[in-house]
N, C-alpha and C positions, 0 to 999 in steps of 0.2 A: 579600442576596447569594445569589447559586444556587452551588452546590457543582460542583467541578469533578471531572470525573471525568478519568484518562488510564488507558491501556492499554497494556499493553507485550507485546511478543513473545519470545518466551526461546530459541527454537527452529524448526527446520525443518517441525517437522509442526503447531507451532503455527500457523505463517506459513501452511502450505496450506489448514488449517482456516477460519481469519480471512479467506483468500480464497473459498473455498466459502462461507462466510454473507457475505460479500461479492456474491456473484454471485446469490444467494439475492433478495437486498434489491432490486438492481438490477435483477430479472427480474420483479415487481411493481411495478404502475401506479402507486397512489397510496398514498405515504408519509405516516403520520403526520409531527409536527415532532419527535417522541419518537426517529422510527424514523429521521428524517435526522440526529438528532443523532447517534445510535449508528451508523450505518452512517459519517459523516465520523470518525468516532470511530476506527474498525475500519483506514478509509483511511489515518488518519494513523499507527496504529501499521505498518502497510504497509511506507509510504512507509520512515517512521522506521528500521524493522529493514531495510529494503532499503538504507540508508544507511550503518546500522553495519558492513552485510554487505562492503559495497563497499570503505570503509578499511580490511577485514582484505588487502584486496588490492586493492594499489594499481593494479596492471595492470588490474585488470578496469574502474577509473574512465577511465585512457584508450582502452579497446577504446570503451566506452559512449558516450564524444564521437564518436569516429572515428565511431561508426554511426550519432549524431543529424548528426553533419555531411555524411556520405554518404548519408543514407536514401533519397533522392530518385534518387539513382541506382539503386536497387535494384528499378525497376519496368521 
């Protein structure tokens, strides 16, 4: 059994950080399988805290549809 790791985000400057080594990882050709773990790792707490952020305000979940629904009109 492999050990599972998760990552959590507690905060805003945590959040910008995890994206800076985010963009870090990304801006390098070839990843270890070590370094894809950690960096999907990174994404998923991301994604995660960008989630939590969004039911503190529920208006900001419908602005967010409205502009994947209308994107395409924005060119």
């Amino acid at each position: 059994m492999g050990k599972t790791l998760a990552m959590s985000i507690n905060n805003t400057a945590e959040y910008l950080k995890i994206l800076d080594e985010i963009a870090e990882f990304i801006d390098r050709d070839n990843l270890t399988k070590e370094e894809l773990r950690i960096l999907n790792l990174k994404k998923l707490a991301v994604r995660k805290y960008e989630m939590q952020e969004v039911t503190k305000y529920p208006a900001s979940l419908s602005l967010l549809d409205d502009f994947h629904k209308n994107k395409f009109f924005l060119n």
